[in-house]
N, C-alpha and C positions, 0 to 999 in steps of 0.2 A: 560473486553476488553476496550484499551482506543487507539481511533484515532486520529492520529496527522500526521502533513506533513511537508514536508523540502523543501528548495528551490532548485533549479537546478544551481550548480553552475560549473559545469564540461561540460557546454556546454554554445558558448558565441553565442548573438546576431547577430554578423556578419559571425555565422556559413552558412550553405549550406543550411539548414533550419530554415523553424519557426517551434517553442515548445510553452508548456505550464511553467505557472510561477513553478511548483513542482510537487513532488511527495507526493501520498496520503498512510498513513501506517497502519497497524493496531495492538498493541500488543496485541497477544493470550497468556492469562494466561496458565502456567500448571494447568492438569486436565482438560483442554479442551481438546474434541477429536481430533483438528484440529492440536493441539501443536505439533512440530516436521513434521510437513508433509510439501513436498516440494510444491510450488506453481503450480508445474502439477497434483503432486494427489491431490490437492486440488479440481482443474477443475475439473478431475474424478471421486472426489468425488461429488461433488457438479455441476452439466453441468448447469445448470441453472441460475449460480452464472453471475452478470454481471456487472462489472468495465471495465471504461475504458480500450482498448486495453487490459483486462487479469491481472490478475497476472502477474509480470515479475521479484517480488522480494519475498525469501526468506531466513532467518537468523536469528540465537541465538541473541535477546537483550544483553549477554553477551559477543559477539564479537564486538557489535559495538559501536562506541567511537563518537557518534550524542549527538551534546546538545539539537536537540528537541525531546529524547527520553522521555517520560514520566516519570514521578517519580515514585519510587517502581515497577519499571519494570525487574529487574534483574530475571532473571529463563523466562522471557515470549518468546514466537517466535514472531516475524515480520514477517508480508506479508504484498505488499505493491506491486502499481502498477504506472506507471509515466503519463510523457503527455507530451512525446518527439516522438510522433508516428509521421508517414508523413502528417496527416489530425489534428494535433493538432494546436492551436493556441494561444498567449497570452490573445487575448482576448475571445475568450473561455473558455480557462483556468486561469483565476485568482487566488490569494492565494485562496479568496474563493468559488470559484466553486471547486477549488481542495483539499479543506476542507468539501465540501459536498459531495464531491465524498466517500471521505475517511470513513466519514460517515455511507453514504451508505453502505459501504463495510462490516463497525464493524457491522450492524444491521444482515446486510445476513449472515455472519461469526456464528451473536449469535445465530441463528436460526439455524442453524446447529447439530443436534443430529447423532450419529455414529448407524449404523443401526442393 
């Protein structure tokens, strides 16, 4: 599993709200049990699980056309979560707080076994 994050760039500064500087992602290799599952049954599966506002993204590495996707990531799934909630902030969310967030997230993901 390797965690990486992107910047936010589909929402501007003089929007209606503050955000955080990105989103945090995580690619799940195939043959992980998690691979293929949408970022609800993930919750489901996992209630415990805890990022940022949830899950709010999931997707085939081979649909998406990100340069900060990892190298030899082709076949892996993404989930990933942001910090555009209405309690988010710049300076809360920095590149690197939302690099440890992401983190976070791959460690909880690797500890994941299918029951």
């Amino acid at each position: 599993m390797k965690a990486f994050v992107k910047k936010n760039t589909w929402l501007t500064r003089e929007s209606f709200m503050d955000f955080g500087w990105g989103n945090g992602y995580v690619a799940i290799p195939k043959g992980h049990p998690l691979h293929g599952k949408d970022y609800d049954e993930i919750h489901n599966l996992m209630p415990a699980l805890a990022v940022n506002g949830g899950l709010t993204f999931a997707d085939s590495a081979d649909n998406l056309k990100w340069e900060e996707l990892p190298e030899n990531s082709e076949g892996a799934w993404v989930v990933g979560f942001d910090t555009a909630h209405s309690w988010d902030t710049l300076e809360q969310w920095s590149k690197e707080a939302v690099m440890g967030e992401a983190e976070k997230l791959k460690n909880q993901l690797a500890e994941y076994v299918s029951a």
